[in-house]
C-alpha positions as CSV (number, residue, x, y, z in Angstrom):
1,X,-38.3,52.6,-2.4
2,X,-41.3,50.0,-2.5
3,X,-42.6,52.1,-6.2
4,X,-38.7,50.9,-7.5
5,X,-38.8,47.7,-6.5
6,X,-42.2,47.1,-7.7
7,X,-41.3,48.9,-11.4
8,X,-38.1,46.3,-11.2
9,X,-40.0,43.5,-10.3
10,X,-42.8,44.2,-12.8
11,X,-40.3,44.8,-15.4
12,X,-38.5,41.5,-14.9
13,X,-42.0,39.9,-15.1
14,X,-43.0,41.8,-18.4
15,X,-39.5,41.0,-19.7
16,X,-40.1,36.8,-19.3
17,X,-43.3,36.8,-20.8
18,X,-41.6,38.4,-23.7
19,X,-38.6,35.9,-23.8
20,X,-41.3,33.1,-23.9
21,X,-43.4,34.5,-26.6
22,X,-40.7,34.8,-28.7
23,X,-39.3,31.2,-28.0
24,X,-42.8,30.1,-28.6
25,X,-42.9,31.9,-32.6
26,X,-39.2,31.0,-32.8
27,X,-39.9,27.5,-32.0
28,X,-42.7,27.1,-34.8
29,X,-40.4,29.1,-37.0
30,X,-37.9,26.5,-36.8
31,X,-41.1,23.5,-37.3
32,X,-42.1,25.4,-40.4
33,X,-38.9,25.4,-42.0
34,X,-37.8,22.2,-40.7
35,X,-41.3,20.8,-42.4
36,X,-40.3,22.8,-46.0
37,X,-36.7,21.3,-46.0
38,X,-38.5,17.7,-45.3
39,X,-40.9,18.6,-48.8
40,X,-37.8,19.9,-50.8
41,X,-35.9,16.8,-49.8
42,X,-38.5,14.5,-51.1
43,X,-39.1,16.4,-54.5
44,X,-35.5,16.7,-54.8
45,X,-34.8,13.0,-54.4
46,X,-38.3,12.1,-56.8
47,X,-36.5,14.2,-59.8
48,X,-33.8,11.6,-61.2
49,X,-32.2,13.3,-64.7
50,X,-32.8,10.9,-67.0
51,X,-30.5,12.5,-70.0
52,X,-26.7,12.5,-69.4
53,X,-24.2,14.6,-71.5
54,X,-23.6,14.2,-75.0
55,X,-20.0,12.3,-75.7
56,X,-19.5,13.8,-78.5
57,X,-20.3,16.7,-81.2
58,X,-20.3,20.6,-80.2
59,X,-23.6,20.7,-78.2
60,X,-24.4,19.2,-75.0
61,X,-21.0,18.4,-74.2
62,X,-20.2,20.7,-71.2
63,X,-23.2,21.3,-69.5
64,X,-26.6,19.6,-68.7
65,X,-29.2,21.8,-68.2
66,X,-33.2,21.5,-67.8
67,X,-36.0,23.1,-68.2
């Protein structure tokens, strides 16, 4: 009986170190992605289109587009 409990008990233990390791890499997952999304937002709001559409004639009327 004490070789079961011990295999539980040292399974348990084995399991929580797991569960934090993950939280750990998960945690700096989410800090990575959280610090990308910060960068995209600042680009994103530094590009201001400049050219609107054209009011009249057969180009450029229905959709603005850049390169």
């Amino acid at each position: 009986m004490d070789t079961a409990v011990n295999a539980a008990v040292g399974t348990a233990l084995a399991l929580q170190q797991f569960n934090q390791g993950q939280q750990a890499q998960a945690s700096l997952l989410k800090q990575s992605l959280d610090g990308q999304a910060s960068h995209i937002e600042q680009l994103m709001a530094s590009v201001t289109p400049t050219d609107s559409l054209a009011t009249s004639g057969s180009l450029g009327t229905q959709i603005n587009t850049y390169a």
